[in-house]
C-alpha positions as CSV (number, residue, x, y, z in Angstrom):
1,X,0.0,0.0,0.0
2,X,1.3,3.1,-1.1
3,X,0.9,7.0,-0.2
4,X,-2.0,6.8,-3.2
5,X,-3.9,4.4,-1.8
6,X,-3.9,5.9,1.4
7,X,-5.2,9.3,-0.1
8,X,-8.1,7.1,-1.5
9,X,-8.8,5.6,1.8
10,X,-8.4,9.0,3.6
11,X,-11.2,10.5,1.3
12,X,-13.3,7.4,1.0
13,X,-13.6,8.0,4.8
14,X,-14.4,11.3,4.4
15,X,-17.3,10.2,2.0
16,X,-18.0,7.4,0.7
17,X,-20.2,8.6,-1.7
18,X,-17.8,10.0,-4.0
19,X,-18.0,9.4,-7.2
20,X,-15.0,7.6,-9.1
21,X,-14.7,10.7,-11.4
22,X,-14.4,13.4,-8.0
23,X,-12.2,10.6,-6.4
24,X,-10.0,10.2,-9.4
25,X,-9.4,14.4,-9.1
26,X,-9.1,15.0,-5.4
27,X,-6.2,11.8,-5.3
28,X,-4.6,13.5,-8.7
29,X,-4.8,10.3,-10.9
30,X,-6.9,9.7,-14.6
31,X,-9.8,7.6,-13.7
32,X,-8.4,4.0,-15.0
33,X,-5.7,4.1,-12.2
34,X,-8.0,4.9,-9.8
35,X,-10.7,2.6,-10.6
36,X,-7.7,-0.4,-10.4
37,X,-6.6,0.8,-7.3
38,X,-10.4,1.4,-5.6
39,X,-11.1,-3.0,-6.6
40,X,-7.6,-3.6,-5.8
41,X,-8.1,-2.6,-2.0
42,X,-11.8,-3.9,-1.9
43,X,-10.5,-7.1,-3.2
44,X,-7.5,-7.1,-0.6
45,X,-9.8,-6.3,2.1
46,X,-8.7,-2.9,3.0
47,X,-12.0,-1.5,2.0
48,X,-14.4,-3.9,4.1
49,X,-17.6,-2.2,2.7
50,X,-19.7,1.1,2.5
51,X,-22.3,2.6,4.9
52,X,-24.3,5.4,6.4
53,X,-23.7,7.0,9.6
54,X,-26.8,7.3,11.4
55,X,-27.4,10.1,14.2
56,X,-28.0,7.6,16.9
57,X,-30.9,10.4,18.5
58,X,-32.0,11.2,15.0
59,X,-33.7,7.4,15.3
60,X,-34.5,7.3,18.6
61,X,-31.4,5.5,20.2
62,X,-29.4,7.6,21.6
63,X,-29.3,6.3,25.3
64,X,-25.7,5.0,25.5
65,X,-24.3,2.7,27.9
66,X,-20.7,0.9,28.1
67,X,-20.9,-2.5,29.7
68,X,-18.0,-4.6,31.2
69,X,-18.1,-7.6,31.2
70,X,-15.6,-10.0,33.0
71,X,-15.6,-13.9,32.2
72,X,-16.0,-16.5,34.8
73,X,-13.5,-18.2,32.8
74,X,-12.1,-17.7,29.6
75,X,-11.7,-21.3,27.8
76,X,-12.3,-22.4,24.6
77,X,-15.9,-23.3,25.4
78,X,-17.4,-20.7,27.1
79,X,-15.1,-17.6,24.8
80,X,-16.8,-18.3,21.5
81,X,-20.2,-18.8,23.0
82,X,-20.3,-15.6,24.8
83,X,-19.0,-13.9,21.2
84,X,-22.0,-15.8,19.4
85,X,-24.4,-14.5,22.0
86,X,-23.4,-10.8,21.9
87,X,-23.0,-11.2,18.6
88,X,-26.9,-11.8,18.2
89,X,-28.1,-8.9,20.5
90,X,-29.2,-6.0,17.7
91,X,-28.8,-3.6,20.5
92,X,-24.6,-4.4,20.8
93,X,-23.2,-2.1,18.5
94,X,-19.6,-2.7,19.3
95,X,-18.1,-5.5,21.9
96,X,-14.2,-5.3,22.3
97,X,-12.4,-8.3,23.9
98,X,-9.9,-7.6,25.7
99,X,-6.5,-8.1,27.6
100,X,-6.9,-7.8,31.7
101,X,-9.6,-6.9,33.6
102,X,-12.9,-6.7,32.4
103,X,-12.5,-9.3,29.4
104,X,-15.5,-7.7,27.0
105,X,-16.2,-4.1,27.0
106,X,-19.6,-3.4,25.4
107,X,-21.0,-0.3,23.5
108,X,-24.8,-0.5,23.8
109,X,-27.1,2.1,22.1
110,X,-30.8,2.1,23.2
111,X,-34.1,4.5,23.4
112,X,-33.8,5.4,27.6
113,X,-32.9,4.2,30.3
114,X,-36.3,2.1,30.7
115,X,-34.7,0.0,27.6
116,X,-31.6,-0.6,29.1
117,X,-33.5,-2.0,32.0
118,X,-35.1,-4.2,29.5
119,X,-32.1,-5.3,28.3
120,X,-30.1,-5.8,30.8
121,X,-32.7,-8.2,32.4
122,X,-33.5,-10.1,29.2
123,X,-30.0,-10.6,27.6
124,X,-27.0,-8.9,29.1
125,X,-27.5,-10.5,32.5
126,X,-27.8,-13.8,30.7
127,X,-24.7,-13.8,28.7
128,X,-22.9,-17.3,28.8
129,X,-19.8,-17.5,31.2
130,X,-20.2,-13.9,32.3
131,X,-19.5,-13.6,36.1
132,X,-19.8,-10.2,36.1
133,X,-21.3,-7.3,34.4
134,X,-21.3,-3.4,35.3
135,X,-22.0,-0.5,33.0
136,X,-21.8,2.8,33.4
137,X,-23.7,5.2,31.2
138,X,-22.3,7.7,28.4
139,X,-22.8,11.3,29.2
140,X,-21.9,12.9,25.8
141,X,-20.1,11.4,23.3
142,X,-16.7,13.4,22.0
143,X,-15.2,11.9,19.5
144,X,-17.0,8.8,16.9
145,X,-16.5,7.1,13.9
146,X,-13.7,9.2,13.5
147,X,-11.4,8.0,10.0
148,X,-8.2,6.1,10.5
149,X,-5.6,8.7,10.6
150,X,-4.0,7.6,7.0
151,X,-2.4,10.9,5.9
């Protein structure tokens, strides 16, 4: 990967909308090389797909929560089905594993706080192999979705 393809990442990221034509002239290259170069990082899996960002309060869900989540034990039964169940819950927009202490941290996003209940008491407190799970609730969000700093 060169400084080129890294300009077309940088302004894909910016807007992934752009046509192949504006892209072609805001990374200073004839449309052919460009095109070649846009499949060739799709195909390579730099580019893992294309998408929206939604305003989370714009549809009604933007009650945030962060929940940590520490294993009872970590083994090669109960890792995978813990990932299988989070990975079912709609409501889970992003679950980190992690090194140390807690093993998963959680980003939730919901309606209110009468959701989160619901939640909580219907699937998060269910979770195989969890032993314990806290969350603590997002106050205002500073920085998200920001693009991989390429340039």
């Amino acid at each position: 990967m060169d400084a080129t393809d890294r300009r077309i990442l940088a302004e894909l990221q910016r807007d992934g909308r752009l046509s192949l034509t504006e892209l072609a002239d805001r990374v200073q290259l004839s449309l052919s090389p460009t095109h070649r170069r846009l499949r060739a990082l799709e195909t390579s899996g730099a580019i893992t797909g294309y998408r929206a960002v939604i305003d989370p309060d714009a549809v009604g869900l933007g009650f945030t929560a962060l929940v940590f989540v520490t294993m009872d034990q970590a083994n090669r039964a109960t890792v995978p089905a813990f990932d299988e169940a989070v990975a079912e819950i709609p409501e889970v927009i992003q679950a980190l594993r992690l090194f140390g202490d807690p093993d998963y941290l959680l980003r939730v996003a919901v309606a209110d706080l009468t959701a989160y209940q619901r939640l909580w008491d219907e699937k998060l407190s269910a979770l195989p192999g969890a032993r314990r799970v806290a969350s603590t609730l997002v106050m205002k969000t500073i920085v998200d979705e920001r693009p991989l700093p390429l340039v």
